[in-house]
C-alpha positions, 0 to 999 in steps of 0.5 A: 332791745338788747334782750331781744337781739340776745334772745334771737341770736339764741334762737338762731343757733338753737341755744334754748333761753330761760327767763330769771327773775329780778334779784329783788324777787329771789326767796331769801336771796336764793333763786328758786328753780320754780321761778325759772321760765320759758321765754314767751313770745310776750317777752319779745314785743315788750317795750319799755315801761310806760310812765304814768302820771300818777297823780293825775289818774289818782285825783280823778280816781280816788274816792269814786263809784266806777262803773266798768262794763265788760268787767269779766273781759280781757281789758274790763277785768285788767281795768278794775285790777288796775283801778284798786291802787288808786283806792275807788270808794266802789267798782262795780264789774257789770258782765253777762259772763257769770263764770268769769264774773266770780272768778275775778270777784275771787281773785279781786278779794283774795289776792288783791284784798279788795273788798269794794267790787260789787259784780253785776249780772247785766247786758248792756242791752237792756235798758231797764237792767242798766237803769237800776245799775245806774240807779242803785249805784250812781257811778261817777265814772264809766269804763264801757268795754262791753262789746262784740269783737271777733271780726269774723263772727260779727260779719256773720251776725251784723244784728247782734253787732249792732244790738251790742255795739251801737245800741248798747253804748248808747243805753250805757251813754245815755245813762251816764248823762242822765245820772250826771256820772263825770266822765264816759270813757268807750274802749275802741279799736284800730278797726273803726279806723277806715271800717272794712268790717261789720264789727269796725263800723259799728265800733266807729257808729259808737264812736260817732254817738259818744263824741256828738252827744258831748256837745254842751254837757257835763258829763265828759265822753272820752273815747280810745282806740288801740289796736290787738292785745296780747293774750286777749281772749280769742287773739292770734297769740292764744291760738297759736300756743294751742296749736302748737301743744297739737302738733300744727299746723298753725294757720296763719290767713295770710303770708304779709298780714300785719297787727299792731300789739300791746299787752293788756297791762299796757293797753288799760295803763293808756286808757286810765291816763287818757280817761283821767286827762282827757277834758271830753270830746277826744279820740285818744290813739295809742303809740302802738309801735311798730306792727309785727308780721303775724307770719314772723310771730308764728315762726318765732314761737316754733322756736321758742318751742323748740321746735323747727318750722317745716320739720316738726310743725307746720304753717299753713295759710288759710286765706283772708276771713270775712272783713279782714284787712291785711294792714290796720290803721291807727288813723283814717287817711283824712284824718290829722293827730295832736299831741298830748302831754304823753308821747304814747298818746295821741289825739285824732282829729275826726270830722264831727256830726250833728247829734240830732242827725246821728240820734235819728241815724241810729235810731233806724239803725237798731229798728232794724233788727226786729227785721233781720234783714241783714241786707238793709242794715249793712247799706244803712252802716255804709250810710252813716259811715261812708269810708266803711268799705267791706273787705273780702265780705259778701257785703262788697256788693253793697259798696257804692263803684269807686 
């Protein structure tokens, strides 16, 4: 807090800051002018460190096959760098990204010296790929990230949505309970919460699989959900960087849209201590602090740039995409928190379905992509979820009259 109010009285008087490094991190004692930095718009929304309970996450960990699908992402990748600490017999990184893929395999080996990375070649929609996976590797523990995010894209794409999102955890879930794997942890997001998007809905229809089929199994289905992460492929903060080495403007969609926002770093701590102390069947929600007005972070970064709104460089608005909301939530308004050993995390109480109904649900569901009919699968979404109402979307026409 006291670096922030230092920093921004800074910016106010156009005094221009520069990040050193800890002491401990000097060369030889000696501060090199290499490991001098530009404050980046990051170094304003940290918080403090999240505490972890080590020894909790290392005897669920230690030892073991872990299996992390969307492994080249921006959360999969920074899950398997996190998970080699507590020394895994075997990671396996399952991506359809090949460049991605051997990229980390390369960073893994070369500076993290960790040799027990297999990479895999697969789609998660692909049954009989994801069996052999299964078959050839016996992963006792699974980190499902695999998934469509980009809000936009997906209102345009609701098939492939579903293809990805639904029928795909549910092959990796499936699997897991087939192969007696010990824990399934499904990475979600805050825009499952009360859907107004194609690609929420379907993040919430995943959420509903998973947390229906842990009734009465061994394998323990965990599922988390956290809001937008900094620097992740495809988020604000990368986008304005490029506009701002372009000259402007920065688009922003709407002047009082807000996020929550966590670092990668933070975001996969939280979901290895969720993973590691939940006992299956929980929604796990972050702490994600207070929300940020994206319009304040485009100004901040002007000037972190040393540049001056309105002088040098723009902010135009370009209007609310397909699906957007201009405030997520954390928590559906029927919904009630409880607390959990950690005060970052906290469990939802959500209203549970019967697994055979669900099973049958999505079972239309995906039969209907062979059609295309994008039509009938938005209102069949809209069925299993009822709270899913589309915003600034084609598909508002679906929605039932308040």
């Amino acid at each position: 807090a006291k670096k922030e109010a230092i920093i921004e009285r800074c910016l106010t008087h156009q005094v221009h800051v520069l990040n050193v490094p800890a002491v401990s991190s000097w060369i030889n004692g000696e501060l090199s002018f290499s490991q001098i930095r530009n404050i980046r718009i990051e170094d304003l929304l940290e918080r403090e460190p999240i505490q972890l309970d080590l020894e909790l996450i290392r005897k669920e960990l230690t030892g073991k096959v872990i299996l992390v699908t969307g492994g080249a992402g921006s959360i999969g990748s920074e899950i398997v760098r996190q998970l080699i600490p507590f020394q895994p017999k075997k990671v396996i990184a399952l991506d359809q990204a090949e460049s991605a893929l051997y990229d980390l395999e390369l960073q893994i080996q070369e500076r993290y010296k960790f040799h027990n990375l297999e990479t895999v070649i697969a789609d998660v929609r692909q049954a009989d790929r994801m069996h052999r996976v299964f078959e050839a590797f016996r992963p006792e523990v699974i980190f499902h990230a695999a998934a469509y995010k980009h809000v936009p894209v997906m209102e345009n794409n609701p098939s492939e949505a579903i293809l990805t999102n639904v029928h795909g955890t549910r092959i990796v879930a499936d699997l897991a309970l087939e192969f007696q794997a010990e824990k399934f942890i499904l990475i979600s997001t805050d825009k499952a919460v009360n859907p107004t998007n194609i690609m929420g809905a379907t993040k919430r229809i995943a959420e509903i699989y998973c947390q229906s089929l842990e009734k009465n199994t061994a394998t323990r289905f965990i599922t988390t959900r956290f809001g937008n992460v900094l620097d992740s492929n495809g988020s604000v903060i990368p986008r304005f960087k490029k506009q701002i080495e372009d000259g402007g403007p920065l688009t922003v969609t709407h002047p009082e849209i807000t996020r929550f926002f966590m670092t990668i770093p933070e975001a996969c701590q939280l979901v290895l201590e969720a993973g590691s102390s939940g006992k299956g069947g929980e929604i796990y929600i972050f702490n994600m602090g207070r929300s940020v007005r994206i319009l304040d972070l485009a100004k901040k970064m002007i000037r972190l740039a040393g540049l001056e709104e309105g002088k040098d460089i723009q902010i135009t608005f370009s209007g609310l995409r397909p699906g957007e909301k201009i405030y997520e939530e954390l928590l559906a308004d029927a919904e009630t928190t409880l607390p959990t050993h950690h005060n970052k995390i906290l469990i939802a109480k959500v209203r549970e379905y019967d697994f055979k109904i669900i099973e049958k649900e999505i079972d239309e569901l995906i039969g209907m992509f062979k059609d295309q009919r994008n039509d009938r699968i938005v209102t069949k979404m809209k069925s299993i979820v009822p709270e899913y109402v589309s915003a600034n979307s084609i598909y508002s026409s679906l929605d039932q009259p308040a």
